[in-house]
C-alpha positions in Angstrom: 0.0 0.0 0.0 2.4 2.7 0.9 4.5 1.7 -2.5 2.0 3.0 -4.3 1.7 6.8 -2.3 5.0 7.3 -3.9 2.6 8.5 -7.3 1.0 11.2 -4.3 4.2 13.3 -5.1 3.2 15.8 -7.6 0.6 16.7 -5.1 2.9 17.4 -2.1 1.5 21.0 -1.7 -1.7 20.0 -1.6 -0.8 17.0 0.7 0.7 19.6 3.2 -2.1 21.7 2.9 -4.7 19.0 3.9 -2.4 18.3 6.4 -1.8 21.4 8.5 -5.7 22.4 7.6 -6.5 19.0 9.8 -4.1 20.1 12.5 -5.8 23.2 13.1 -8.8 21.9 12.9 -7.5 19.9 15.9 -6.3 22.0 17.7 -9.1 24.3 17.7 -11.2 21.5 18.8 -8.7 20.2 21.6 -9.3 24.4 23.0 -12.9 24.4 23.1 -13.7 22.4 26.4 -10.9 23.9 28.1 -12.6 27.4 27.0 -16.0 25.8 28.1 -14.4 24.8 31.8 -13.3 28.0 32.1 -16.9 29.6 31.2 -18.4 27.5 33.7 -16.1 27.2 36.4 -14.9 31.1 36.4 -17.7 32.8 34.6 -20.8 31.2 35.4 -20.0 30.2 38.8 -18.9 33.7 39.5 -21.5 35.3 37.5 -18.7 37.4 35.6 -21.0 38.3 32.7 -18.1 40.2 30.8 -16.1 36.7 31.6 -18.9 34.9 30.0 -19.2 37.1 26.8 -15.3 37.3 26.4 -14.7 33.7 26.6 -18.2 33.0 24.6 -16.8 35.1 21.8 -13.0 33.1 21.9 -15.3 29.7 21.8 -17.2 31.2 18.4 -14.6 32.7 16.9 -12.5 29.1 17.5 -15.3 27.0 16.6 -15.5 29.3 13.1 -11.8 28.6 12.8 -12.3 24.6 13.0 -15.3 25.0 10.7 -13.3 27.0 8.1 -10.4 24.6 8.7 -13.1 21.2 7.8 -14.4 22.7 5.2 -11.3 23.7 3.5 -9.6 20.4 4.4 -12.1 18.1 2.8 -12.5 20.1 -0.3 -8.6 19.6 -0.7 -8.8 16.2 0.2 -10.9 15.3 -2.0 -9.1 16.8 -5.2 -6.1 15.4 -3.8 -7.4 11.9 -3.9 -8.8 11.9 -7.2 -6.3 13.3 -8.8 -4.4 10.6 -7.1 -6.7 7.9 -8.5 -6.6 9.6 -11.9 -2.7 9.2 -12.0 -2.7 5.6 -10.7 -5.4 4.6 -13.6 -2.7 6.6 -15.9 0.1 4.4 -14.9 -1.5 1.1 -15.1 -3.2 1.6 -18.1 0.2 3.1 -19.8 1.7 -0.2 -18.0 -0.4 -2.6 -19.4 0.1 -0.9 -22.7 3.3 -2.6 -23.0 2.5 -5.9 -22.1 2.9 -8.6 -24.3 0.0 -10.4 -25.2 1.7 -13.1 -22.9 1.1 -10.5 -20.0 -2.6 -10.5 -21.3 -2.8 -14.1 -21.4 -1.8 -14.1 -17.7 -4.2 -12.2 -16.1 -6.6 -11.9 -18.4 -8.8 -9.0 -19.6 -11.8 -9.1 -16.6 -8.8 -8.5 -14.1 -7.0 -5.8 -15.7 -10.7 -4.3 -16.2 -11.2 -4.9 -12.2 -7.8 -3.8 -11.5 -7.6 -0.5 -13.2 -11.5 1.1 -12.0 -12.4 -1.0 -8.6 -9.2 -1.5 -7.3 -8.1 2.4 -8.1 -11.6 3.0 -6.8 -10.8 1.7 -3.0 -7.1 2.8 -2.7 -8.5 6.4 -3.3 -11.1 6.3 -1.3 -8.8 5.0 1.4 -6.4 8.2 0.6 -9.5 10.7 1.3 -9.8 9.0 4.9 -6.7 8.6 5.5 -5.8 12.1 4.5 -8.4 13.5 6.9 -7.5 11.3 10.0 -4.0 10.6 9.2 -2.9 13.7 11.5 -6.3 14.7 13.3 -6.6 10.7 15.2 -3.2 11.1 16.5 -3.2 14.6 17.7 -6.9 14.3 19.1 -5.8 11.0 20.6 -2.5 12.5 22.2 -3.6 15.9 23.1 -7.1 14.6 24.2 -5.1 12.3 27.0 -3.0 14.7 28.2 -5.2 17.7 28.5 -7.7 15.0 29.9 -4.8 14.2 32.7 -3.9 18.2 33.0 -8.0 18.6 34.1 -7.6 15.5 36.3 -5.1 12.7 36.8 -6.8 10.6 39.2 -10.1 10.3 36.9 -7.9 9.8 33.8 -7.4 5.9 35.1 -10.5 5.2 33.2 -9.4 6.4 30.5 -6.4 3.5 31.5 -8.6 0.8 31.0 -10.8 2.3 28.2 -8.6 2.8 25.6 -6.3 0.1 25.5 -9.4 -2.2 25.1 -11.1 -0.1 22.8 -7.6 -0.7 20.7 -7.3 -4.1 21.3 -10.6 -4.6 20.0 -10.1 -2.6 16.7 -6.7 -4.6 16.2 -8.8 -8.2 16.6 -11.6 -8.0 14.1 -9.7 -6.0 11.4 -6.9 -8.6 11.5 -9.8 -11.0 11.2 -11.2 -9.2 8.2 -8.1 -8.5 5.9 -8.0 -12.0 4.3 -11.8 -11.8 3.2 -11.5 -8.7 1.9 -8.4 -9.9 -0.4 -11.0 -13.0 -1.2 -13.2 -10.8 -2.1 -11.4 -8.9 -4.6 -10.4 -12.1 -6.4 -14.3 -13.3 -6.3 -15.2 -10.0 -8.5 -12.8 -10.8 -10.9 -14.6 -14.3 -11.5 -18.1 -12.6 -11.6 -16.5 -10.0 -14.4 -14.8 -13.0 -16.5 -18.4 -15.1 -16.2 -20.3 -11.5 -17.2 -18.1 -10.7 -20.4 -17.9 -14.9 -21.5 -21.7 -14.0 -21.4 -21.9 -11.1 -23.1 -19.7 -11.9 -25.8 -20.7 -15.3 -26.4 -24.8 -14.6 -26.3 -25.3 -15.8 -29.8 -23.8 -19.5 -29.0 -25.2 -19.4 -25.5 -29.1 -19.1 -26.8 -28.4 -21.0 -30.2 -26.9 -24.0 -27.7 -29.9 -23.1 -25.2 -27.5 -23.0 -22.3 -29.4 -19.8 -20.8 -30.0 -21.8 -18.1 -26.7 -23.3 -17.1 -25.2 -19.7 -17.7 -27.6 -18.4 -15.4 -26.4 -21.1 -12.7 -23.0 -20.2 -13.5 -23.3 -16.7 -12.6 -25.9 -17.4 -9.7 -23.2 -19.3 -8.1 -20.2 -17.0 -8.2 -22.9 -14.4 -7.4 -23.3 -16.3 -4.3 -19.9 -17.2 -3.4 -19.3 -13.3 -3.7 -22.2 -12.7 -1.5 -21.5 -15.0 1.8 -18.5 -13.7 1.5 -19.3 -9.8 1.9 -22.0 -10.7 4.5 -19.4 -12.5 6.6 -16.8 -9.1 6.4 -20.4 -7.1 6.7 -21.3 -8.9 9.7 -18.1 -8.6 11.3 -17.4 -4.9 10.4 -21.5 -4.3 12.3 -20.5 -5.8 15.3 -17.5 -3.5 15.5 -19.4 -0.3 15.6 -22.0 -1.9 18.5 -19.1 -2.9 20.4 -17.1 0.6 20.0 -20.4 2.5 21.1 -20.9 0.2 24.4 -16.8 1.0 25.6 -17.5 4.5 25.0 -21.0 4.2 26.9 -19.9 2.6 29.6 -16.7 4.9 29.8 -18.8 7.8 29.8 -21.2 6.5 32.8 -17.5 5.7 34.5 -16.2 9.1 34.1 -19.8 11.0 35.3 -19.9 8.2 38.3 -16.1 8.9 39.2 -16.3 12.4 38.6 -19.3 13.4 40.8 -17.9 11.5 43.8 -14.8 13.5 43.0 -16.9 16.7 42.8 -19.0 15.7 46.0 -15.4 15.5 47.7 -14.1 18.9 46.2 -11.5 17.6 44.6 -12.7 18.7 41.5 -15.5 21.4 39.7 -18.2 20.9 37.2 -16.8 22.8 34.2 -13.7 20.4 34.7 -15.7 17.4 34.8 -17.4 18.4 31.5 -14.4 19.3 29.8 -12.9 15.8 30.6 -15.8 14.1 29.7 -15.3 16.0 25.9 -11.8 15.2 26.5 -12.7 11.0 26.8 -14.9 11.2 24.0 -12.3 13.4 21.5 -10.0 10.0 22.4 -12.6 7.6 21.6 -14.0 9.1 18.6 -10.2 9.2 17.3 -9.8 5.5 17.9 -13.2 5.1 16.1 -11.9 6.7 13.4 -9.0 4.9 13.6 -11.4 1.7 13.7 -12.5 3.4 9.9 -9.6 2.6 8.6 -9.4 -0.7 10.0 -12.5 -1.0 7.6 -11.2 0.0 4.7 -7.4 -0.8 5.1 -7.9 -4.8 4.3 -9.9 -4.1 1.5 -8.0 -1.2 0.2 -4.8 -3.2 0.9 -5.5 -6.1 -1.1 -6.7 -3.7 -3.8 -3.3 -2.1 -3.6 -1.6 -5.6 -4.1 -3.3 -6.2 -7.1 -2.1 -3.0 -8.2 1.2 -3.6 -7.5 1.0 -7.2 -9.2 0.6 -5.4 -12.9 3.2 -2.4 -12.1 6.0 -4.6 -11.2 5.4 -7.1 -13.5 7.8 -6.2 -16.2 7.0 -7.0 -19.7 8.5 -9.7 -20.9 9.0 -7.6 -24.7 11.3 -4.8 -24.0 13.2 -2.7 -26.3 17.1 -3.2 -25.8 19.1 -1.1 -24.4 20.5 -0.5 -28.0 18.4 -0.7 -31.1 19.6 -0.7 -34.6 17.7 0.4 -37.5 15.6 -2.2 -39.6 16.6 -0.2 -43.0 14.0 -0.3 -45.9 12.6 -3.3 -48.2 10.7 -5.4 -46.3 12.6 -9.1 -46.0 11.4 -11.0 -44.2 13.3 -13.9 -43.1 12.6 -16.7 -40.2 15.6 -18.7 -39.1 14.9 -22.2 -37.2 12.4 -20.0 -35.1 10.9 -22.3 -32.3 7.9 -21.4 -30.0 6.1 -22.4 -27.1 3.0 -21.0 -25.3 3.4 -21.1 -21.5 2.4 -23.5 -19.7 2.4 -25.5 -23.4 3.6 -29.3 -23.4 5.1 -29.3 -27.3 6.0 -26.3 -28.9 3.6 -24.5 -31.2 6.4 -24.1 -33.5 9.7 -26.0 -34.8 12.8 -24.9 -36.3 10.9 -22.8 -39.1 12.8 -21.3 -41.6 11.9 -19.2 -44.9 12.1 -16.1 -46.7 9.5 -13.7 -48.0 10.9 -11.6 -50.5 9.6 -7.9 -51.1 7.6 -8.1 -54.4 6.6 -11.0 -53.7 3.5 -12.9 -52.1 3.8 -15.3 -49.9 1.1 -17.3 -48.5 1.2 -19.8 -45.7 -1.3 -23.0 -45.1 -2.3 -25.3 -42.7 -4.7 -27.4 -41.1 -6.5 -25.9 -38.0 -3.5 -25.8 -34.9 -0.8 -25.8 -37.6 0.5 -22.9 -36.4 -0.4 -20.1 -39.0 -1.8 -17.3 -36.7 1.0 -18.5 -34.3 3.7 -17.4 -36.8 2.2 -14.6 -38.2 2.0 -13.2 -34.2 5.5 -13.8 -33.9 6.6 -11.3 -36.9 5.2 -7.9 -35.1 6.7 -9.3 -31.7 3.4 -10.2 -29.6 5.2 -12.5 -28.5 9.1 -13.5 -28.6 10.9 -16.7 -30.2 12.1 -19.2 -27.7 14.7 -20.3 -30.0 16.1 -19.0 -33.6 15.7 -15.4 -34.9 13.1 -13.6 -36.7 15.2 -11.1 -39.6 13.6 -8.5 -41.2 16.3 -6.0 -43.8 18.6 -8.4 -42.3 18.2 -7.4 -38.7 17.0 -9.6 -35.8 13.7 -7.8 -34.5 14.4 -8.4 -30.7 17.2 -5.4 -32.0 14.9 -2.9 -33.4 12.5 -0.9 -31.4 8.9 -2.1 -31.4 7.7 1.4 -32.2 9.5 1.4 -34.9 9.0 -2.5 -36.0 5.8 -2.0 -36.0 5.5 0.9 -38.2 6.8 -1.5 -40.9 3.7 -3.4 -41.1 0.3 -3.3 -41.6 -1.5 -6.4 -39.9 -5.4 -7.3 -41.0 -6.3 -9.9 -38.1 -8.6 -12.7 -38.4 -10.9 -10.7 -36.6 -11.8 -7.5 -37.6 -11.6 -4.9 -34.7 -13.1 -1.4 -34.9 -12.7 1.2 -32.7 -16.0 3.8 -31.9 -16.0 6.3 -34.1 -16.7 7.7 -37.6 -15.6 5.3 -41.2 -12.5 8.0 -41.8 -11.4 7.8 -38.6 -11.0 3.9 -38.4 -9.3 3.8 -41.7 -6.8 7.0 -40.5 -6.1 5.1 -37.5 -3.7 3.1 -39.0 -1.6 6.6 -40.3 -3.3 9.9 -38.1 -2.1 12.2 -40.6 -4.0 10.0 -43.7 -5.6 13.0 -45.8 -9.4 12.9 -47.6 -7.4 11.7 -50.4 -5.4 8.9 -49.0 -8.5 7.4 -47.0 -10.9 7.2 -50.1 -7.8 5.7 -51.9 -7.8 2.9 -49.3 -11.3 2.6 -49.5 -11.7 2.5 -53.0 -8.7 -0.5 -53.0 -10.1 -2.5 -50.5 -13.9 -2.6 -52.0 -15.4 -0.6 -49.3 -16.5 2.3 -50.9 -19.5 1.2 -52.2 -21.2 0.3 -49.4 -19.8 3.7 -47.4 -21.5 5.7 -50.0 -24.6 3.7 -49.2 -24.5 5.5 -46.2 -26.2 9.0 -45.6 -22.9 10.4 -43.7 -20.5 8.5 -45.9 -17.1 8.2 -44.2 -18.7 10.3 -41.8 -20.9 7.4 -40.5 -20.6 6.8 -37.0 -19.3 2.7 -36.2 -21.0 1.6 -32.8 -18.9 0.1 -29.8 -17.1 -3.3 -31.7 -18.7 -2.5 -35.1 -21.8 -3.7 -34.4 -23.8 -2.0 -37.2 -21.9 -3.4 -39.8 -21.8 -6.9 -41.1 -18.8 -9.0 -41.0 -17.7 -8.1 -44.4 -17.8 -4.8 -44.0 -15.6 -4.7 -40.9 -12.7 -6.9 -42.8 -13.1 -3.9 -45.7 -12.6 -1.2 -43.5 -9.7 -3.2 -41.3 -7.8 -3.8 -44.8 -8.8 -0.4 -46.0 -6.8 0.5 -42.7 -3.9 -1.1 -43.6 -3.6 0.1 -46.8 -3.6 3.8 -45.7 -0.4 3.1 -43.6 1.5 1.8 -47.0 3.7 0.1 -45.0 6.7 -2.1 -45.8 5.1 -5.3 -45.3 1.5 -6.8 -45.8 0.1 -9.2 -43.0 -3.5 -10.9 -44.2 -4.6 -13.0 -41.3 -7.2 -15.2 -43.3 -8.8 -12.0 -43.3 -11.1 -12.6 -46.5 -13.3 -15.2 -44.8 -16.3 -12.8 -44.8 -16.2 -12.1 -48.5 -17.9 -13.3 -51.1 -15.6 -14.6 -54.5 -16.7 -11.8 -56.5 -15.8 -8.8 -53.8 -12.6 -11.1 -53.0 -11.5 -11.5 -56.8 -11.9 -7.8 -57.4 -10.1 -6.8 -54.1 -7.5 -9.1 -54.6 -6.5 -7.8 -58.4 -6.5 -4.5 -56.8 -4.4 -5.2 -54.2 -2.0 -7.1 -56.2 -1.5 -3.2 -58.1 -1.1 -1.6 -54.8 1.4 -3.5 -52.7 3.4 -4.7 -55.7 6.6 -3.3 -54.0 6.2 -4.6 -50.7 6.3 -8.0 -49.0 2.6 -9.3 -48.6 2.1 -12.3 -46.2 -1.6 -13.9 -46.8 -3.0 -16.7 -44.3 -5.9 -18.7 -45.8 -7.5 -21.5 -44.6 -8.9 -21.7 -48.7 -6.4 -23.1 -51.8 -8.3 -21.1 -53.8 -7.4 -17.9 -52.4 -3.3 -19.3 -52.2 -2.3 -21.1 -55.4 -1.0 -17.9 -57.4 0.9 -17.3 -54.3 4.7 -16.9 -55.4 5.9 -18.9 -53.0 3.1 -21.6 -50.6 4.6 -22.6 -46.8 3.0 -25.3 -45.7 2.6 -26.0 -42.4 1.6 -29.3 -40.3 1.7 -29.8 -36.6 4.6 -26.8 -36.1 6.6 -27.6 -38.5 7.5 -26.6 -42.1 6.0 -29.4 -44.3 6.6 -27.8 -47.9 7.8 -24.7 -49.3 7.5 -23.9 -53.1 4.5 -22.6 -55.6 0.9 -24.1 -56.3 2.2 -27.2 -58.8 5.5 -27.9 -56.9 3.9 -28.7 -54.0 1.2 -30.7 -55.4 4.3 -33.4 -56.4 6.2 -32.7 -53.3 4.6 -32.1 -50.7 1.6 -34.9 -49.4 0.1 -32.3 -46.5 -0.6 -30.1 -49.2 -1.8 -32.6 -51.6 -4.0 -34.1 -49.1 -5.5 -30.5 -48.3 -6.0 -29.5 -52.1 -7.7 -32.6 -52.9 -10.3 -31.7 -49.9 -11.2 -28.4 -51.4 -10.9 -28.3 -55.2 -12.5 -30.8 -57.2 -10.2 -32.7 -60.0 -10.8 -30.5 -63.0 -9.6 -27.2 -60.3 -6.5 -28.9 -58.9 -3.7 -28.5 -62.1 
């Protein structure tokens, strides 16, 4: 937890201000029954009326002083602890931005999600409190017992056995609570993973009518989650009962005590009051110390999981040096072996090839052959266990990932859209794209058509994931995206699964035109779409099974024969 306070830096002013605004506020507070003992024992018993209005007056004017003081100290406070929250959601989102998709794989989207808003959520709430008692518990604590023992010593022995168990208490059921509350925090996390696996997967849940057995799923987590927070619940409501009965009693001990005291003349009424405000001040500071106690476990284990995604380092860093990857767009892989973690065999062996600039070079496979696998590998999602990955002739893991990654334009299997308008989809893959550049894309990758369709044109507004377009549409527009980068090298992900043959024959002609300079790198599941490929890698099971065009492979290579023959009909294969 305190790790993390080290972001609360930039806002050391406003730290200090909060700070010595509480202490005044204090102090102020610590003055008025001493004031009030003095009106009563001096003025009132006396009947000194210009007593009583002078020292009325100091108690107003000190009272205005503490309320100024509050007031000012929780507006402070509070922009203090959300602009504390704001920079801790800054850091782990710029944190995570690095990751590799390794790092994603590991703790998964629901808990990053969970991570970044709840957890943020409770170690800035805890920051407010703890900003606003961290100095005024102590000092009303402190100063309460000894102006308490300056009014009267011998009655201050309550105060002996009060506090400590009033303490002791605090200490036992927050101890207690701390590991639920960490259970607890791991418990959301399950009910946001079985939440989105719902929401995304809706269409396969009601076309496999498992409704119900979703519903289940979610009940029970739902529960789980529930007995959990009514046992932290239950034990955080018997705390305040219990706190309320010590003070109680301590009160009735300190009036009993203190009129015996007074019968005996050992002591007057306005001093009696004044320790009685005095007791309470150092209860109600351990109360508010018993707040924390509340939302320390909670906040705490919120703060570990924080700490969990800052100092986990990505496991794709740039070097310490990087060299340039020059122009052209080779591509070569050299024995390049790769594992998943946690995998038992590779996903990968000792693959080796070359894909020329100018040239297209497709790569095939059944399904787990390893395509997407290998076409991950190239923009450095993830890193080579073994071998080297060389593009101009230098090793990637040498070149900065910024600038690796401006070399290629990637279409994944999966079209992804962002919310926004047509234009700005397309321009996302170069922000400085002109009109021009992004109706050039457009027009290349078949899209235009159906964008002039629209009313708005490029103008139209794409809904969260692309919802209002088919799936067609969104491969278009994430290939028109590529296009308006012109990078160095082309990466087609099976990305024309959505398309019909005409669309696909007329895209492909006129992408053939446009990236005739550059390296283009097309996974298909579909011969069809592959066999005027300049060069075919065939894959089976990890490894390379075949390299060479359409007709050398159909003598050479049986995986590939045995995959034409279950797609093209006899008259198709030659």
């Amino acid at each position: 937890m305190l790790r993390l306070f080290r972001f609360l830096q930039p806002y050391s002013i406003q730290v200090a201000c909060v700070l010595t605004l509480v202490l005044l506020q204090s102090l102020s507070e610590l003055y008025l029954p001493t004031l009030m003992s003095r009106l009563v024992d001096v003025g009132i018993v006396n009947g000194d009326i210009p007593y009583i209005m002078r020292t009325g007056g100091l108690m107003l004017l000190v009272a205005g002083c503490c309320a100024c003081c509050a007031i000012s100290s929780v507006y402070f406070a509070a922009r203090t602890a959300s602009a504390f929250g704001k920079t801790l959601r800054s850091k782990i989102f710029s944190h995570v931005e690095n990751f590799s998709l390794q790092e994603f794989d590991r703790f998964g989207a629901p808990s990053l999600i969970t991570r970044t808003t709840n957890d943020v959520t409770q170690v800035q709430m805890l920051t407010l409190v703890m900003l606003r008692t961290f100095v005024s518990a102590p000092v009303m604590c402190v100063g309460g017992v000894f102006m308490a023992v300056s009014m009267d010593s011998t009655l201050s022995l309550v105060l002996v056995v009060a506090v400590p168990l009033l303490a002791v208490l605090i200490f036992i059921i927050g101890g207690k609570a701390l590991p639920l509350f960490k259970a607890m925090q791991g418990k959301i996390d399950r009910i946001n993973l079985i939440l989105r696996e719902n929401l995304s997967g809706v269409r396969v849940i009601r076309a496999f009518n498992r409704t119900g057995y979703e519903r289940d799923r979610f009940n029970e987590a739902n529960l789980d989650l529930t007995a959990t927070a009514v046992r932290v619940h239950r034990m955080m409501a018997t705390l305040m009962p219990v706190l309320m009965l010590v003070m109680n009693l301590t009160a009735v001990a300190i009036i009993w005590f203190g009129g015996i005291r007074i019968d005996a003349g050992h002591m007057q009424v306005g001093a009696l009051m004044a320790f009685l405000q005095y007791a309470m001040q150092i209860m109600f500071s351990l109360l508010m110390a018993s707040m924390l106690f509340v939302m320390v476990p909670r906040a705490a284990a919120s703060a570990e999981r924080i700490n969990e995604i800052l100092d986990t380092r990505p496991s794709i860093r740039d070097g310490a040096k990087v060299r340039d990857g020059g122009g052209g767009g080779l591509v070569e892989f050299k024995n390049v072996t790769f594992s998943y973690p946690g995998a038992e065999k590779p996903a990968l062996r000792n693959v080796s090839f070359k894909a020329k600039p100018g040239e297209v070079t497709a790569i095939i496979g059944g399904t787990g052959a390893g395509k997407t696998t290998l076409i991950n590998l190239i923009p450095r999602f993830y890193d080579v266990d073994s071998g080297s990955i060389m593009i101009n002739g230098v090793d990637i893991r040498e070149m900065a990932q910024r600038d690796l990654r401006a070399k290629i334009g990637l279409v994944p299997q999966k079209a992804v859209l962002f919310t926004g308008t047509i234009a700005d989809n397309i321009r996302y893959g170069k922000g400085d794209a002109t009109d021009e550049e992004i109706r050039q894309a457009a027009d290349i990758a078949q899209a235009t058509g159906f964008i002039s369709d629209f009313k708005e044109g490029f103008a139209y507004a794409i809904t969260r994931g692309g919802t209002n377009l088919s799936g067609g549409q969104k491969q278009r527009l994430s290939i028109a995206r590529a296009l308006a980068r012109k990078p160095e090298i082309y990466v087609f992900d099976d990305c024309f699964s959505a398309l019909d043959y005409r669309t696909e024959a007329r895209l492909r002609r006129a992408l053939k035109k446009e990236t005739a300079g550059a390296c283009v790198l097309i996974v298909s599941q579909r011969v069809s779409a592959i066999m005027d490929a300049d060069q075919i890698i065939v894959l089976d099971e990890g490894e390379v099974a075949g390299i060479g065009r359409h007709k050398d492979l159909l003598e050479s290579c049986r995986v590939y024969r045995e995959i034409v023959s279950s797609q093209l009909a006899g008259g198709e294969i030659a």
